[in-house]
N, C-alpha and C positions, 0 to 999 in steps of 0.2 A: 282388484289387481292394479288399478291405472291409480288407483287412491294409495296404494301399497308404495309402488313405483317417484308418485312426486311425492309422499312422506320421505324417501328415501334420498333422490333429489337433493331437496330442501336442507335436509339432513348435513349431505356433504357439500351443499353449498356453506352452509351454516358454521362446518367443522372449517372449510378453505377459510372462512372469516375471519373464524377466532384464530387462525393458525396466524394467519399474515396481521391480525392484529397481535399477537404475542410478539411476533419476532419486531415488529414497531416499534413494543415497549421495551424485549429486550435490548434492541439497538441505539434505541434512546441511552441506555445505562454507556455508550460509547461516546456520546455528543460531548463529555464533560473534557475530556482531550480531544477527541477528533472532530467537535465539529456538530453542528446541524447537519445533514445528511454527509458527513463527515469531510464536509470544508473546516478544515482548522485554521485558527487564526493562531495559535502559537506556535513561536519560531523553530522548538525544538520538536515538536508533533506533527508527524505527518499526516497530511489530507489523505485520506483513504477510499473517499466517494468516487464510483468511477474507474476504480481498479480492477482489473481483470478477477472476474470471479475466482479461475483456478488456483490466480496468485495468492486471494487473498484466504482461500481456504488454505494452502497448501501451509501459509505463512505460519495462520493461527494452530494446523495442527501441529508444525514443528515445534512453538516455544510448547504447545499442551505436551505433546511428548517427550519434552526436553531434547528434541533436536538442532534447537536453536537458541541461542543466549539471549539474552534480553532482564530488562531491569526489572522492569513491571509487568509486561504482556504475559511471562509464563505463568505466572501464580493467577493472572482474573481467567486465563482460558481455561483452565486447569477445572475451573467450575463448571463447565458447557458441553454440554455433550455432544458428539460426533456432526447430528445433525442441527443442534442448534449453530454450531461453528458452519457448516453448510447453507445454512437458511442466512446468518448473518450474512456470508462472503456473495449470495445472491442478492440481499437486501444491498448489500453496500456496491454492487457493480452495477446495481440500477441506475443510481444516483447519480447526477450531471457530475464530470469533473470540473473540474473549478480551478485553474490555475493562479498563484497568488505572486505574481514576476514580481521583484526585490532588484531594486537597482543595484549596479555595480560600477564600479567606474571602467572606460573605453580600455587600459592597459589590462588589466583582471579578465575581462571577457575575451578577450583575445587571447590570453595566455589559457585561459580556459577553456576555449573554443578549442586549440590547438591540440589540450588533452586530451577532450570528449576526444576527438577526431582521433587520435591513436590509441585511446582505451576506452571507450563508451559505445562509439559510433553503433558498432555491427549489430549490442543488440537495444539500445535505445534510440537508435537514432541520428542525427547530429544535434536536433532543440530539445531532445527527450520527449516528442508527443507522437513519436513514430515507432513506437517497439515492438519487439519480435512479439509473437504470441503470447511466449510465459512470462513478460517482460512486462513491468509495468510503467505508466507514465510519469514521468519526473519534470514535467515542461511547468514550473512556475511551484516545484514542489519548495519544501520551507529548504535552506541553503543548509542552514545548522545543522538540520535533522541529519540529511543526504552528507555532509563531513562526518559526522558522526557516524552512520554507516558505513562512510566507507573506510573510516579507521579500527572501526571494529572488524569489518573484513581485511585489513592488512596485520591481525593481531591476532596471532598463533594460540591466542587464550580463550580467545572468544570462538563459539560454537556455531557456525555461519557453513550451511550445507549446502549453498550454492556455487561447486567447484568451481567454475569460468568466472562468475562475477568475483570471486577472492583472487581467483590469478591475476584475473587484469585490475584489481585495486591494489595489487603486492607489486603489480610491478609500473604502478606508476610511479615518478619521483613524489618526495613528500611533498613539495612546495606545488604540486599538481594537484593534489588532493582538493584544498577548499577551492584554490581555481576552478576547477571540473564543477564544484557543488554551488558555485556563486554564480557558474555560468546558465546551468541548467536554471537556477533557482531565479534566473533572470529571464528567462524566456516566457514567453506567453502565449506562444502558438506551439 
Protein backbone atom coordinates (compact mmCIF):
# COMPACT_ATOMS: atom_id res chain seq x y z
CA UNK A 1 0.00 0.00 0.00
CA UNK A 2 2.80 2.80 1.13
CA UNK A 3 4.55 1.46 -2.50
CA UNK A 4 0.89 2.07 -4.16
CA UNK A 5 0.74 5.55 -2.31
CA UNK A 6 4.53 7.14 -3.37
CA UNK A 7 3.79 5.46 -7.07
CA UNK A 8 1.09 7.70 -6.86
CA UNK A 9 2.89 10.62 -5.34
CA UNK A 10 5.49 10.58 -7.95
CA UNK A 11 3.00 10.30 -10.50
CA UNK A 12 1.33 13.79 -9.71
CA UNK A 13 4.41 15.17 -8.95
CA UNK A 14 5.64 14.04 -12.26
CA UNK A 15 2.09 15.25 -14.17
CA UNK A 16 2.68 19.02 -11.96
CA UNK A 17 6.15 18.82 -14.06
CA UNK A 18 5.28 18.24 -17.38
CA UNK A 19 2.14 20.63 -16.79
CA UNK A 20 4.30 23.76 -15.66
CA UNK A 21 6.86 22.58 -18.12
CA UNK A 22 4.12 22.77 -21.19
CA UNK A 23 2.85 26.04 -20.14
CA UNK A 24 6.91 27.32 -20.34
CA UNK A 25 6.97 26.23 -23.77
CA UNK A 26 3.74 27.46 -24.63
CA UNK A 27 4.57 30.84 -23.18
CA UNK A 28 7.63 31.02 -24.88
CA UNK A 29 5.39 31.02 -28.29
CA UNK A 30 4.56 34.88 -26.52
CA UNK A 31 8.36 36.01 -26.12
CA UNK A 32 8.51 36.79 -30.03
CA UNK A 33 6.20 40.24 -29.14
CA UNK A 34 6.09 40.43 -25.53
CA UNK A 35 9.23 39.75 -24.34
CA UNK A 36 11.37 37.22 -22.33
CA UNK A 37 9.22 36.72 -19.34
CA UNK A 38 7.30 39.24 -21.18
CA UNK A 39 9.43 42.41 -20.78
CA UNK A 40 9.06 43.73 -24.42
CA UNK A 41 11.44 45.88 -25.81
CA UNK A 42 9.07 47.11 -28.76
CA UNK A 43 7.51 50.33 -28.78
CA UNK A 44 4.11 49.35 -29.97
CA UNK A 45 3.98 45.81 -27.70
CA UNK A 46 3.08 45.86 -24.52
CA UNK A 47 5.07 44.31 -21.57
CA UNK A 48 2.77 41.97 -20.09
CA UNK A 49 4.98 40.16 -17.27
CA UNK A 50 3.75 41.12 -14.01
CA UNK A 51 0.08 41.89 -14.78
CA UNK A 52 -2.41 41.04 -12.68
CA UNK A 53 -3.45 37.39 -13.31
CA UNK A 54 -7.40 38.26 -13.44
CA UNK A 55 -6.44 41.08 -16.01
CA UNK A 56 -4.56 39.21 -18.11
CA UNK A 57 -7.04 36.15 -18.32
CA UNK A 58 -9.83 38.17 -18.51
CA UNK A 59 -8.16 40.19 -21.52
CA UNK A 60 -7.12 36.95 -23.48
CA UNK A 61 -10.57 35.61 -23.00
CA UNK A 62 -12.37 38.74 -24.39
CA UNK A 63 -10.35 38.93 -27.82
CA UNK A 64 -10.96 34.57 -27.85
CA UNK A 65 -14.51 35.36 -27.62
CA UNK A 66 -14.49 38.20 -29.70
CA UNK A 67 -15.47 40.57 -26.91
CA UNK A 68 -12.78 42.64 -27.62
CA UNK A 69 -11.11 44.07 -30.82
CA UNK A 70 -7.70 43.68 -31.55
CA UNK A 71 -5.35 43.17 -34.68
CA UNK A 72 -3.70 40.04 -33.92
CA UNK A 73 -4.31 38.83 -30.21
CA UNK A 74 -7.99 37.38 -31.37
CA UNK A 75 -6.98 34.97 -34.02
CA UNK A 76 -3.48 33.30 -31.81
CA UNK A 77 -6.06 32.95 -28.51
CA UNK A 78 -8.73 31.73 -30.47
CA UNK A 79 -6.15 28.49 -30.65
CA UNK A 80 -5.83 27.91 -26.52
CA UNK A 81 -8.09 26.56 -24.55
CA UNK A 82 -9.82 27.89 -21.55
CA UNK A 83 -7.33 26.68 -19.32
CA UNK A 84 -4.27 27.11 -21.15
CA UNK A 85 -5.37 31.06 -21.47
CA UNK A 86 -5.66 30.48 -17.37
CA UNK A 87 -2.28 28.74 -16.85
CA UNK A 88 -0.74 31.42 -19.28
CA UNK A 89 -2.26 34.65 -17.35
CA UNK A 90 -0.70 32.81 -14.14
CA UNK A 91 2.62 32.18 -15.84
CA UNK A 92 2.75 35.61 -16.84
CA UNK A 93 1.75 37.47 -13.45
CA UNK A 94 4.63 35.63 -12.00
CA UNK A 95 7.04 37.34 -13.77
CA UNK A 96 8.86 40.53 -12.38
CA UNK A 97 7.40 43.59 -13.82
CA UNK A 98 9.92 45.42 -15.52
CA UNK A 99 9.19 49.05 -16.32
CA UNK A 100 10.78 50.46 -19.51
CA UNK A 101 10.56 54.81 -18.57
CA UNK A 102 11.06 56.58 -22.27
CA UNK A 103 11.87 60.23 -21.71
CA UNK A 104 9.70 63.05 -22.44
CA UNK A 105 10.43 66.40 -22.37
CA UNK A 106 9.47 68.72 -18.81
CA UNK A 107 6.37 70.57 -20.93
CA UNK A 108 4.71 67.01 -22.15
CA UNK A 109 4.93 65.38 -18.52
CA UNK A 110 3.35 68.07 -17.02
CA UNK A 111 0.58 68.35 -19.34
CA UNK A 112 0.32 64.74 -18.80
CA UNK A 113 0.62 64.55 -15.35
CA UNK A 114 -2.37 67.06 -15.24
CA UNK A 115 -4.40 64.45 -17.49
CA UNK A 116 -3.68 61.27 -15.54
CA UNK A 117 -4.74 63.32 -12.63
CA UNK A 118 -8.29 64.16 -14.11
CA UNK A 119 -8.75 60.78 -15.95
CA UNK A 120 -6.26 57.97 -14.93
CA UNK A 121 -5.61 58.82 -11.34
CA UNK A 122 -8.61 56.83 -9.51
CA UNK A 123 -7.97 53.70 -11.05
CA UNK A 124 -4.06 53.62 -11.99
CA UNK A 125 -2.92 55.69 -9.84
CA UNK A 126 -1.10 58.94 -10.46
CA UNK A 127 2.74 57.12 -12.03
CA UNK A 128 0.51 54.04 -13.06
CA UNK A 129 2.30 51.49 -10.55
CA UNK A 130 -0.53 51.79 -8.06
CA UNK A 131 -3.82 50.40 -9.61
CA UNK A 132 -6.89 49.37 -8.36
CA UNK A 133 -7.23 45.45 -8.29
CA UNK A 134 -8.50 44.78 -11.79
CA UNK A 135 -6.33 47.50 -13.08
CA UNK A 136 -3.05 46.85 -14.43
CA UNK A 137 0.33 48.53 -14.34
CA UNK A 138 1.18 51.16 -16.81
CA UNK A 139 4.39 52.83 -14.84
CA UNK A 140 7.11 52.69 -17.66
CA UNK A 141 4.62 50.75 -19.95
CA UNK A 142 5.71 51.28 -23.97
CA UNK A 143 4.02 55.09 -24.66
CA UNK A 144 2.84 54.08 -28.32
CA UNK A 145 1.19 50.91 -27.13
CA UNK A 146 -0.97 52.90 -24.25
CA UNK A 147 -2.01 55.92 -27.15
CA UNK A 148 -3.05 53.41 -29.11
CA UNK A 149 -5.18 51.94 -26.62
CA UNK A 150 -6.60 54.61 -25.66
CA UNK A 151 -7.65 55.79 -29.11
CA UNK A 152 -9.11 52.63 -29.57
CA UNK A 153 -11.17 53.16 -26.52
CA UNK A 154 -12.27 56.67 -27.62
CA UNK A 155 -13.57 54.76 -31.04
CA UNK A 156 -17.16 53.75 -31.24
CA UNK A 157 -15.84 50.97 -33.86
CA UNK A 158 -13.58 49.44 -31.76
CA UNK A 159 -14.83 46.55 -29.29
CA UNK A 160 -13.33 47.56 -25.73
CA UNK A 161 -15.77 46.12 -22.79
CA UNK A 162 -14.24 47.91 -20.20
CA UNK A 163 -17.07 50.73 -19.63
CA UNK A 164 -15.16 53.25 -17.18
CA UNK A 165 -11.81 52.85 -18.85
CA UNK A 166 -13.82 54.15 -22.43
CA UNK A 167 -15.62 56.80 -20.53
CA UNK A 168 -12.67 58.40 -19.20
CA UNK A 169 -10.61 57.99 -22.56
CA UNK A 170 -13.83 59.71 -24.44
CA UNK A 171 -13.81 62.24 -22.41
CA UNK A 172 -10.47 63.20 -22.34
CA UNK A 173 -9.38 66.13 -24.83
CA UNK A 174 -7.51 64.60 -27.92
CA UNK A 175 -4.29 66.50 -27.30
CA UNK A 176 -4.41 64.65 -23.74
CA UNK A 177 -4.50 61.49 -25.10
CA UNK A 178 -0.57 60.83 -26.08
CA UNK A 179 0.31 63.37 -23.09
CA UNK A 180 -1.51 60.92 -20.52
CA UNK A 181 0.52 57.77 -22.42
CA UNK A 182 4.08 59.72 -22.58
CA UNK A 183 3.54 60.56 -19.13
CA UNK A 184 2.88 57.14 -17.75
CA UNK A 185 5.36 55.69 -20.40
CA UNK A 186 7.96 57.93 -18.43
CA UNK A 187 7.64 56.79 -15.10
CA UNK A 188 9.59 54.29 -13.41
CA UNK A 189 8.27 53.71 -10.15
Amino acid sequence: MTKNLLALALLGLSAAAAARDDIEVLARTCNGCHGVGGVSVGLSMPSIGGLPQKYLKNIMKQWKYDERSAITMNRIVKGLSDDEIDALAAYFAKQRWVPSPQPAAADLLAKGRSAVSENCEDCHGITGSDPDVDAPRINGQWAKYMELELLKYRDGKFKMPHRKMKKSAQDMKSADVPAAARYFGAQDK
